[in-house]
N, C-alpha and C positions, 0 to 999 in steps of 0.2 A: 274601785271606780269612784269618779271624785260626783260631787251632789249634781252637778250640772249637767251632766251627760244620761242620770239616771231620770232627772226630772221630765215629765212628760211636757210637751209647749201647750201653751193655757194660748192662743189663739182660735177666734172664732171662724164660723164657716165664711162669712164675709173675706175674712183675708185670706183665707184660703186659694177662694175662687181668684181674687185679685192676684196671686200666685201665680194660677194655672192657666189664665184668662191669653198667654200672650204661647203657650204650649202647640205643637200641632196637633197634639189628643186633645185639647177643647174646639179645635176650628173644627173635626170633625161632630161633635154632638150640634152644632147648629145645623149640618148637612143631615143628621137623621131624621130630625124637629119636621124639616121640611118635605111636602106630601110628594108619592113616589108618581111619576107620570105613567100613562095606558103606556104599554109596548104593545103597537102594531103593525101589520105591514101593509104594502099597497093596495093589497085586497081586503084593507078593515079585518084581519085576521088576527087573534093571538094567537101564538104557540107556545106549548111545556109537554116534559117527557114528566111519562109514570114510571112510580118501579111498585112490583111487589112482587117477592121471592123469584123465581126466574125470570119474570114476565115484563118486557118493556113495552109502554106502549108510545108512539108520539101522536099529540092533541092538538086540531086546530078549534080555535070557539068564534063563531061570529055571528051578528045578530040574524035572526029567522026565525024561524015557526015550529023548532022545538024537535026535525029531527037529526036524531043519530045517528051515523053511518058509522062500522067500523068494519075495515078489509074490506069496503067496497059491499055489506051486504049490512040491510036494515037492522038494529039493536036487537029487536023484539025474534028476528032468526038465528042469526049467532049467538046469542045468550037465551038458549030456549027456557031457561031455568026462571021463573019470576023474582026469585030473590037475588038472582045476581041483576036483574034489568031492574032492581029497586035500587041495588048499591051505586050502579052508576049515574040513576037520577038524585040521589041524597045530596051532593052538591047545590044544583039547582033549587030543590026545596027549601035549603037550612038558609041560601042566598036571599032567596023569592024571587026566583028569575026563571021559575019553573015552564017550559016552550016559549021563551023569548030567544034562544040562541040555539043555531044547529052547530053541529059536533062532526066530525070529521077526524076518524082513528086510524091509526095502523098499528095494531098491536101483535108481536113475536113472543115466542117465548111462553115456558110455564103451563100451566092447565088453565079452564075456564075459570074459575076462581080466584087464582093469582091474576091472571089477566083484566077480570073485571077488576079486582084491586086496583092495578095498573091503570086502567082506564079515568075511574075515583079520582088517582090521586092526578091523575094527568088534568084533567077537567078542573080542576081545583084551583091548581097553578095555571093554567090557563085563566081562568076565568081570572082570579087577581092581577095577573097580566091588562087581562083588557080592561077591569075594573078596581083598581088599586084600593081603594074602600070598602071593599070586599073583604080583604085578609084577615081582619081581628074577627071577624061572624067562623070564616072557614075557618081560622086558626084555632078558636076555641070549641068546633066540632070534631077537631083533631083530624081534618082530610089533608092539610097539607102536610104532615108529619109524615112519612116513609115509614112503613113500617117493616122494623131488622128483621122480622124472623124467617129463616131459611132451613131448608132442609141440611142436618149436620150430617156431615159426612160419613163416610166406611172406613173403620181403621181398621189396621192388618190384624190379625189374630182375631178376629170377631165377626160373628155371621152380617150380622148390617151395623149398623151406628152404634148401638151401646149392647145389642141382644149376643149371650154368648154362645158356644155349639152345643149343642145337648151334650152332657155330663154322663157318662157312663162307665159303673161301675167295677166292671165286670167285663 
C-alpha cells in the first residue's frame, strides 16, 4: 500500500460541510430544523392509533373540558380499575393539559390493560399531532414509544410457550 492511500485527509469540519452542502442528504437536515405543523381535520380534531400487545385503539383529541369516551361509554365505567383510568390520564399530566381536551376512543383487541396501554399511547400521538411542541415532554416520558412486548407463542412439543409436559418416570 503506497503512503498516500494509507494517510488519513487532515481536512477540517468547515470543508467538509462545503462538500456535503450541495448533496440531497444535507437539503434534508434543514427540512427537520424546521418546526412540524398541528395535523388537523375540519372538526379541530387530531387523530393517532395505539398499540399495546393485541390491543389497538384509534384516538381522536380536541379541545374541551377533559372528557373521555371510549366505545361510546364514559372512561371511569369501562376502565373500572383506577390504575388503569390513571394510565390514560398520565399523558395529559406529564403535558399539563390535564381537562383541557376531550378524547374520543375506539379501542379492539387485547384485555383491559393492553387496551389502556393502547389507549396511552394513542393519546400521546394524538396530542403531538394537535400540539407539535409537545413531543420532546411525551417523548422523554416514554408514552410515545410502542411498547414490543407480546405474548410468545405455543411451540409444538410443549405444553404452552416455554413449560414442558410433566416428566414421568415410570
Amino acid at each position: 500500500m503506497s503512503e498516500q492511500q494509507s494517510a488519513p485527509s487532515t481536512g477540517t469540519l468547515a470543508d467538509l460541510k462545503a462538500l456535503v452542502q450541495g448533496t440531497p442528504a444535507a437539503a434534508g437536515t434543514d427540512a427537520a430544523a424546521a418546526p412540524r405543523a398541528p395535523q388537523r381535520d375540519s372538526l379541530g380534531r387530531s387523530y393517532a392509533t395505539g398499540r399495546r400487545k393485541d390491543a389497538v385503539a384509534r384516538v381522536w383529541v380536541k379541545p374541551g373540558k377533559g372528557q373521555i369516551t371510549i366505545n361510546e361509554k364514559p372512561a371511569a365505567r369501562y376502565f373500572a380499575r383506577p390504575v388503569l383510568r390513571m394510565l390514560i390520564t398520565q399523558p395529559f399530566l406529564v403535558a399539563d393539559r390535564y381537562q383541557q381536551f376531550d378524547v374520543i376512543c375506539t379501542v379492539v383487541g387485547g384485555g383491559l390493560s393492553g387496551q389502556a396501554g393502547a389507549v396511552r399511547h394513542g393519546i400521546s400521538r394524538a396530542l403531538t399531532n394537535y400540539e407539535p411542541e409537545l413531543r420532546p415532554i411525551l417523548k422523554k416520558a416514554g408514552f410515545l414509544t410502542r411498547d414490543p412486548r407480546v405474548v410468545e407463542r405455543k411451540k409444538y412439543g410443549k405444553a404452552k410457550a416455554r413449560r414442558s409436559f410433566q416428566f414421568s418416570k415410570r
